[in-house]
C-alpha positions as CSV (number, residue, x, y, z in Angstrom):
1,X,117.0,169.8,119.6
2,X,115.8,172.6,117.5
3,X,113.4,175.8,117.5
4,X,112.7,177.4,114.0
5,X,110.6,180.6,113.8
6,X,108.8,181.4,110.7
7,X,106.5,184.7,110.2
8,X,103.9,183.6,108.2
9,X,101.5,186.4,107.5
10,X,100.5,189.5,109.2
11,X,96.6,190.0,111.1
12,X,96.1,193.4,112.9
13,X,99.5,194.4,112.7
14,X,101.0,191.4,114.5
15,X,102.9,189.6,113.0
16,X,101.9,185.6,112.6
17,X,104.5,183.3,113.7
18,X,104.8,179.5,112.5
19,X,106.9,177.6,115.4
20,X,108.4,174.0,114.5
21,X,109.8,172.3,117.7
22,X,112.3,169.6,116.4
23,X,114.1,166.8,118.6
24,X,116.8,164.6,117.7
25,X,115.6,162.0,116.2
26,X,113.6,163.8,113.7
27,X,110.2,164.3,115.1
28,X,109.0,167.6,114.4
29,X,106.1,169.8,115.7
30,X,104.4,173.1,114.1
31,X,102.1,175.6,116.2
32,X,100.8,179.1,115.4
33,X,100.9,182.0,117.9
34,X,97.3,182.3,116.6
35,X,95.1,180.1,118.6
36,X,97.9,177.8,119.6
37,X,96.8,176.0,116.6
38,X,99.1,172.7,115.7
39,X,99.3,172.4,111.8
40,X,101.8,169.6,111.8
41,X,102.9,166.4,113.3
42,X,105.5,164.8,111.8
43,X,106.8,160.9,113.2
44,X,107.7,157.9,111.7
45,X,105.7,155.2,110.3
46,X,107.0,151.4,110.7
47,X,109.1,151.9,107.3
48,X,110.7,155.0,108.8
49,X,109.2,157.3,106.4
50,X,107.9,160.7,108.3
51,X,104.4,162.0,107.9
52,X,101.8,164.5,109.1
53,X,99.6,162.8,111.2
54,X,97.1,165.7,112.2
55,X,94.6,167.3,109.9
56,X,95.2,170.9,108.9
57,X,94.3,173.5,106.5
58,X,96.5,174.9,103.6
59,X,96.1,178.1,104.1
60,X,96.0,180.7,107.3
61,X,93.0,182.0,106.1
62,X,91.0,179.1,106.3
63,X,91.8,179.7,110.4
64,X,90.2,182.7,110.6
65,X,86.8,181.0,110.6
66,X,87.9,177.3,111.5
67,X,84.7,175.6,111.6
68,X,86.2,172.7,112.9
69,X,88.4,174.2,115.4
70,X,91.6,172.1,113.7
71,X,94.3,172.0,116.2
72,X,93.4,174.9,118.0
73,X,93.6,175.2,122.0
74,X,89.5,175.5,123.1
75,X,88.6,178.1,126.0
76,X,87.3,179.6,128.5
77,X,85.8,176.5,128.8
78,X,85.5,173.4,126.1
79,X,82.2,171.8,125.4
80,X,79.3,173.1,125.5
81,X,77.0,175.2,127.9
82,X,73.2,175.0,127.9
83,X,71.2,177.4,126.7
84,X,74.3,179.8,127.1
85,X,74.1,180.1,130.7
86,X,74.7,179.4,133.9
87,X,74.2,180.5,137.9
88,X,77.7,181.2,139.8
89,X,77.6,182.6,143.5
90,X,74.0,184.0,143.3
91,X,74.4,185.8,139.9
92,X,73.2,184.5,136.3
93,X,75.7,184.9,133.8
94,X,75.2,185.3,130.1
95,X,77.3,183.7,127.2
96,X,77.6,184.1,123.5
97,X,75.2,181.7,122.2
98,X,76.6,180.1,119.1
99,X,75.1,177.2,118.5
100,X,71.4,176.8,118.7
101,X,71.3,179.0,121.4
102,X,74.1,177.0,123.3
103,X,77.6,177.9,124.5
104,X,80.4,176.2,122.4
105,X,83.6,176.1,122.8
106,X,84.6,179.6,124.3
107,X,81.7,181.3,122.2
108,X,82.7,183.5,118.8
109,X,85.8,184.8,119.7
110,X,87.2,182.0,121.9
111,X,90.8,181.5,122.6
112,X,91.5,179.8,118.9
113,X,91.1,183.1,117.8
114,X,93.2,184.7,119.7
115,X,96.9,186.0,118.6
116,X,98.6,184.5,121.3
117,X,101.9,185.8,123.0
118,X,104.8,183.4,122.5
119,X,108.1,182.9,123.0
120,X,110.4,179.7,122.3
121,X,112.6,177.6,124.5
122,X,115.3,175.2,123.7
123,X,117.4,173.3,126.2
124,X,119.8,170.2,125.9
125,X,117.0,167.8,126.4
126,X,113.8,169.4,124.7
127,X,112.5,172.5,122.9
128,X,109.0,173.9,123.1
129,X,106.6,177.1,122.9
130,X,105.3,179.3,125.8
131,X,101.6,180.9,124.8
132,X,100.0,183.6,127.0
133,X,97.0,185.5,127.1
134,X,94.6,187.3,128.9
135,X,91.2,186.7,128.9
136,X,89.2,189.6,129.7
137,X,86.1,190.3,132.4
138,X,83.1,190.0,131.0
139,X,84.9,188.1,127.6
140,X,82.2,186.4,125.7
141,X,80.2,187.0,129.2
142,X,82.6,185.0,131.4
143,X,83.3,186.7,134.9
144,X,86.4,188.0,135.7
145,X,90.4,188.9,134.6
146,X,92.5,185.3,133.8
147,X,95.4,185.2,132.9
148,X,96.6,182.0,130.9
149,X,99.4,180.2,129.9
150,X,100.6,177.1,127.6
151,X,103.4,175.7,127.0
152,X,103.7,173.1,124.1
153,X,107.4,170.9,124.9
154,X,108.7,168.3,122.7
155,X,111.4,165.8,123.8
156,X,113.5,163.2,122.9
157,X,111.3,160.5,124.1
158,X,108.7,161.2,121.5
159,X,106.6,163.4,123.4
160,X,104.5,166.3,123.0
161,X,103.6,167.8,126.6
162,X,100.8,170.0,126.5
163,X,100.4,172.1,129.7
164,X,97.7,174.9,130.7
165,X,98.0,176.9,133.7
166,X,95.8,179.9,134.5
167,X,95.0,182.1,137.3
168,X,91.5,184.6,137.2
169,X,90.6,187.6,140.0
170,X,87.2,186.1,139.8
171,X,85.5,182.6,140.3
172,X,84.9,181.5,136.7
173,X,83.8,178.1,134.9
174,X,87.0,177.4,133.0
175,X,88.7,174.3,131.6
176,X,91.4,174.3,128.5
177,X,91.5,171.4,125.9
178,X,93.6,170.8,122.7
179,X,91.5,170.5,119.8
180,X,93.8,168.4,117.2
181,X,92.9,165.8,115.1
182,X,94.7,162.7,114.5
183,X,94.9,161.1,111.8
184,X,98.1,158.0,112.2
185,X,98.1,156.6,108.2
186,X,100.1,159.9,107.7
187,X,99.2,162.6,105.4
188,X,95.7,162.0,105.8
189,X,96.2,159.0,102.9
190,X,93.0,157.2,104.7
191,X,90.2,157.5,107.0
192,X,90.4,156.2,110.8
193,X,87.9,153.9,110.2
194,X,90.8,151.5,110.7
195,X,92.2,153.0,113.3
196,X,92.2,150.9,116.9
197,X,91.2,152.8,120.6
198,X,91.6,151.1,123.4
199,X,90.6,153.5,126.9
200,X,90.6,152.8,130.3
201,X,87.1,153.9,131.3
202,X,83.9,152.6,132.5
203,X,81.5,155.3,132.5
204,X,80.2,157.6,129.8
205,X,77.6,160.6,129.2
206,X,74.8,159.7,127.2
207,X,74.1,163.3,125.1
208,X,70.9,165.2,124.5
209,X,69.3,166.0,120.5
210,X,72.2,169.6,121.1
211,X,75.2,167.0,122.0
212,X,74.9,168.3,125.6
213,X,75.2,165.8,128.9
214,X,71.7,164.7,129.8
215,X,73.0,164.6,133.4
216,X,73.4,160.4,133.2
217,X,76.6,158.8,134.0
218,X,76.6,155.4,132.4
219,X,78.4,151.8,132.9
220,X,79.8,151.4,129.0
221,X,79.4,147.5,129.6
222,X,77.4,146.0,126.7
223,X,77.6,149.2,124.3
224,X,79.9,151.0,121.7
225,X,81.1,152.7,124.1
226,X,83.5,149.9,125.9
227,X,86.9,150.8,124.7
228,X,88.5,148.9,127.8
229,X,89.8,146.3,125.3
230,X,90.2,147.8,122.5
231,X,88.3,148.2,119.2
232,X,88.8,149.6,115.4
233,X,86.4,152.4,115.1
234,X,84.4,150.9,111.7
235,X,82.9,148.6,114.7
236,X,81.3,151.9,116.6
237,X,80.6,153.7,114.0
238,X,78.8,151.6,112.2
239,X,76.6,150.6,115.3
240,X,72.9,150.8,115.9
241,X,73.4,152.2,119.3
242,X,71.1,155.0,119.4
243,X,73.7,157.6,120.9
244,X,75.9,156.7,118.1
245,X,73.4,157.7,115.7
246,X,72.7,160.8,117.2
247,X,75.5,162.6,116.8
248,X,75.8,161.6,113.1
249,X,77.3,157.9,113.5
250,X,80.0,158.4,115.6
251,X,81.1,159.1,118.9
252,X,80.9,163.1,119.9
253,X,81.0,161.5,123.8
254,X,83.0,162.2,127.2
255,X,84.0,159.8,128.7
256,X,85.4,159.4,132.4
257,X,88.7,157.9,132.9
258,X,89.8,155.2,135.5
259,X,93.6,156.4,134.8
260,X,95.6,159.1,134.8
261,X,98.8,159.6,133.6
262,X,99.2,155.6,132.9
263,X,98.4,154.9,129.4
264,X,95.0,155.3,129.6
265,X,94.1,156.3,126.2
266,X,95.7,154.3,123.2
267,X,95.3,154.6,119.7
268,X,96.9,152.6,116.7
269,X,97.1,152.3,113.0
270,X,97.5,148.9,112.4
271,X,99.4,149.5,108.3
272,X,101.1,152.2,109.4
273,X,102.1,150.6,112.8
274,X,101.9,154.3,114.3
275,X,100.3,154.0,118.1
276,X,99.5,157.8,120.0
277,X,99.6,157.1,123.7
278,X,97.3,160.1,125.7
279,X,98.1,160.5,129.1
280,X,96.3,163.3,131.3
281,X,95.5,164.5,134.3
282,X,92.2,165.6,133.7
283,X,88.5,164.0,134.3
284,X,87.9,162.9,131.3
285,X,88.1,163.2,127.4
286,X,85.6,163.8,124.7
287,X,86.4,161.5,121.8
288,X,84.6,162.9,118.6
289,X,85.1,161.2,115.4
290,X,84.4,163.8,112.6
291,X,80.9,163.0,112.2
292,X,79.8,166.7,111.7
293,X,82.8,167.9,110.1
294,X,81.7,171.3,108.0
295,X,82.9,171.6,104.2
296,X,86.4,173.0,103.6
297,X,89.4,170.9,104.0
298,X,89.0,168.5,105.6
299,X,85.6,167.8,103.2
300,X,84.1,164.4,104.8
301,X,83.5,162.4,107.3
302,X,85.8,160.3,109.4
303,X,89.4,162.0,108.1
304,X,90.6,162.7,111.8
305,X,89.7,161.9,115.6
306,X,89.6,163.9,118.3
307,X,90.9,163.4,122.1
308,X,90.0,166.2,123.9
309,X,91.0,166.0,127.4
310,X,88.9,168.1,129.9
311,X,86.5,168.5,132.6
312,X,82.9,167.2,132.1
313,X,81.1,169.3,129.2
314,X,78.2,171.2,131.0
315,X,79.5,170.7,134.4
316,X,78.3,174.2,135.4
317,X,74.5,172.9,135.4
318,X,75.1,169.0,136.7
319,X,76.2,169.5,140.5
320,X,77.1,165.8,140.6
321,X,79.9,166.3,137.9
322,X,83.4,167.4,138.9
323,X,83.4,171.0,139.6
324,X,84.8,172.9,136.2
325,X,84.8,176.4,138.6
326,X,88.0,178.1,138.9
327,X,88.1,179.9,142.2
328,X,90.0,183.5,142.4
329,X,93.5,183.4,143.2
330,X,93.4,179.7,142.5
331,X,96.2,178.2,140.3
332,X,94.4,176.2,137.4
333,X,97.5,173.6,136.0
334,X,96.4,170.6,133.8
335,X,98.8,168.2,131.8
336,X,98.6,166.4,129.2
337,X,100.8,164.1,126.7
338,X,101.0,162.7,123.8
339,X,103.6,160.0,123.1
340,X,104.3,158.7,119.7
341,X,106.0,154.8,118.9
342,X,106.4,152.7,116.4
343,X,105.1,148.8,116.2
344,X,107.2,147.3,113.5
């Protein structure tokens, strides 16, 4: 196993530091301290031949703004919020409203742009990356102090554990995700339109004309959104399903998981023979597809995929959701993993 620390530029007179996580068998792993952002994934395709198999910039500075939120870790709470708001414990609480007057993804200065602390590990069996910040009463109108951690570990197995802990002084709507996108032909040499998902999950949330919940929990039998088998994602995208066409010909959806923590989410490159098994311990995952991708690098449609593991987006106005509140003096842990094999 192996830890490498590179400084790579210099923002408010901290230093920026480049982290690769290496195991023994050649599989490597790149974060920032800034925004906990992943710039590189390197495994092995069918021929043995190592690629990047998540989208990233070139350039820091292209982070600064990161329309797309590549790699970065999403919070106080991923998704969005309608209309930027929400009631907790009798009081109304305002947020940063940054897209069309909704709540998105931790508002303007949300935790992917935040220079995180960090420090590196490295034991006999795996290496990783301990994150930690403090997120701030009345931060981008959230109540109350929290204090959060993430730890990014790679092992010899091929896997990337991703786990959030947190702990606030008050009660607060929080929930962490990882915003990567995957991309399994390797160096981003093709689209995913290829690319097969297979999910364990029978229910869905039909979205809104702002990509918000409309409150309905639907049975994906009969619709794009049945993954339980398996299906390349040319097949959904190119549906006439009107939730598909909303958010651009895609999927921008949550679903709800059946499974946790037992292969529940499965996707494959059939040339490359790469497969990415998620495994979590959360509600659900939002599976977006690049359908609104900004321009910048990456420049169209359909480059990467997105598996973002979380509680339900807009829980804090749909009481029939899983509660997203984090009470005070409650331990917030989450889990989740990403394993990487070969089908030769």
């Amino acid at each position: 196993m192996k830890l490498v620390q590179e400084r790579r530029t210099e923002m408010d007179g901290q230093p920026i530091i480049a982290f690769t996580l290496a195991n023994d068998h050649g599989m490597e792993v790149t974060c920032l301290n800034y925004g906990c952002i992943i710039t590189s994934i390197l495994v092995p395709d069918k021929n043995g031949k190592y690629e990047n198999v998540v989208l990233a910039f070139d350039d820091f500075s292209s982070y600064l703004t990161n329309r797309p939120y590549l790699g970065a870790v999403i919070g106080r709470v991923a998704g969005r919020i309608k209309n930027s708001c929400f009631e907790l414990n009798g009081k109304t609480y305002r947020l940063y409203a940054n897209e069309n007057g909704n709540h998105l993804h931790g508002g303007e200065k949300g935790f992917h742009h935040v220079i995180w602390q960090a420090a590196g590990f490295s034991k006999k069996e795996e290496v990783g990356v301990r994150f930690s910040h403090r997120s701030v009463d009345g931060e981008e109108g959230y109540p109350g102090n929290v204090d959060v951690q993430v730890t990014y570990t790679l092992n010899n197995e091929n896997e990337l554990i991703i786990s959030y802990q947190a702990i606030s002084d008050q009660d607060t709507p929080f929930t962490l995700t990882n915003h990567t996108y995957f991309n399994l032909s390797g160096n981003v040499k093709k689209d995913i339109l290829q690319h097969e998902l297979k999910m364990k999950s029978d229910r869905f949330l039909p979205l809104d004309h702002d990509f918000i919940p409309t409150g309905e929990i639907k049975d994906v039998t009969g619709t794009p959104f049945d993954l339980r088998q398996g299906k390349k994602l040319r097949e959904a995208i190119e549906s006439t399903d009107p939730q598909i066409r909303l958010v651009g010909q895609g999927y921008d959806h949550p679903f709800i998981l059946n499974a946790h923590h037992d292969e529940e989410i499965v996707l494959f490159d059939r040339e490359s023979g790469r497969t990415l098994v998620v495994e979590t311990d959360e509600v659900g995952v939002v599976v977006y597809t690049g359908n609104q991708i900004p321009h910048g690098l990456p420049s169209r449609k359909y480059l990467g995929i997105c598996l973002e593991t979380q509680a339900l987006p807009d829980a804090v106005h749909h009481p029939h959701f899983p509660s997203c509140i984090l009470q005070a003096g409650q331990l917030y842990s989450s889990t989740t993993k990403y394993t990487f094999r070969v089908s030769y």
